[in-house]
N, C-alpha and C positions, 0 to 999 in steps of 0.2 A: 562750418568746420574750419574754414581761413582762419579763424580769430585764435583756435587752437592751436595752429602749428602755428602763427607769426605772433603769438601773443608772448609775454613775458608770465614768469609766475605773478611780479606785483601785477602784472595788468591784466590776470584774471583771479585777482583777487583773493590770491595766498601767497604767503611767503615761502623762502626754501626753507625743507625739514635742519633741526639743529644736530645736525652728528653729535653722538651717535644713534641717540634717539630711536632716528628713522634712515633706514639704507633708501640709498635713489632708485630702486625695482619698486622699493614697499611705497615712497612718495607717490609715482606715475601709476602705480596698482591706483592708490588711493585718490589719486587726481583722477584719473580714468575714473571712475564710479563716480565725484561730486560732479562734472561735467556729463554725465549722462552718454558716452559713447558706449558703451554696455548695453544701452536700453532697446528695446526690438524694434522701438520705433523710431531710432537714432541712424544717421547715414549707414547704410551695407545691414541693417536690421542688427548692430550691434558689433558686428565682426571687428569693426577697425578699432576698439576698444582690446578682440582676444589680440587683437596683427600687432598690435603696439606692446604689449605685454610682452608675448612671444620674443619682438626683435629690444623690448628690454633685458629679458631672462638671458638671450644669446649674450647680451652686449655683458651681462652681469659675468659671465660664464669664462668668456676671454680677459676678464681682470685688469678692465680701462682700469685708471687711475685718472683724474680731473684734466688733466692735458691733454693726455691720448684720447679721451673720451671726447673730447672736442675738435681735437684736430683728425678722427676720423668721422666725426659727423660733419664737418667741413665737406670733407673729401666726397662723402655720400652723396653731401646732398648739389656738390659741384658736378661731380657725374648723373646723377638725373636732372639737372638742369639741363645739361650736355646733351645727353639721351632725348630728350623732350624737346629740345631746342629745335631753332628752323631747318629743313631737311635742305642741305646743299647741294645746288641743281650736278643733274647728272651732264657730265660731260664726253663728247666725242673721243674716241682714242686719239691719241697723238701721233 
């Protein structure tokens, strides 16, 4: 599943859709099914294929634009870093 989140489109082997063509929900709809996270016997029996659509549909919904789209997937993904990161020892009052 690594290869999916840290991968690029060229280095899994498609390129990005050409506007108008293809909106970016209907791209990752479409990329989700050729990577097989949809399938039952795919990590979570398929779910993280519905979770990623879902928080595509959101993101489609608040009307990113190519910037903001990235500078708050930045931000996202700085705070579950954050969140996930090493737990800082608890200290004595002072």
């Amino acid at each position: 599943m690594s290869e999916i989140v840290e991968g690029t489109a060229e280095g899994l082997g498609t390129e990005a859709p050409e506007a108008p063509t293809e909106n970016r929900h209907d791209f990752f709809k479409r990329r989700l099914r050729e990577l097989g996270v949809y399938d039952k016997d795919a990590d979570y029996e398929g779910s993280i294929g519905e979770w990623v659509e879902q928080l595509s549909a959101t993101f489609r919904g608040q009307g990113h634009s190519g910037m903001s789209a990235e500078v708050t997937i930045d931000l996202f993904r700085q705070l579950m870093d954050e969140w996930k990161g090493p737990a800082i020892p608890a200290t004595k009052g002072k």
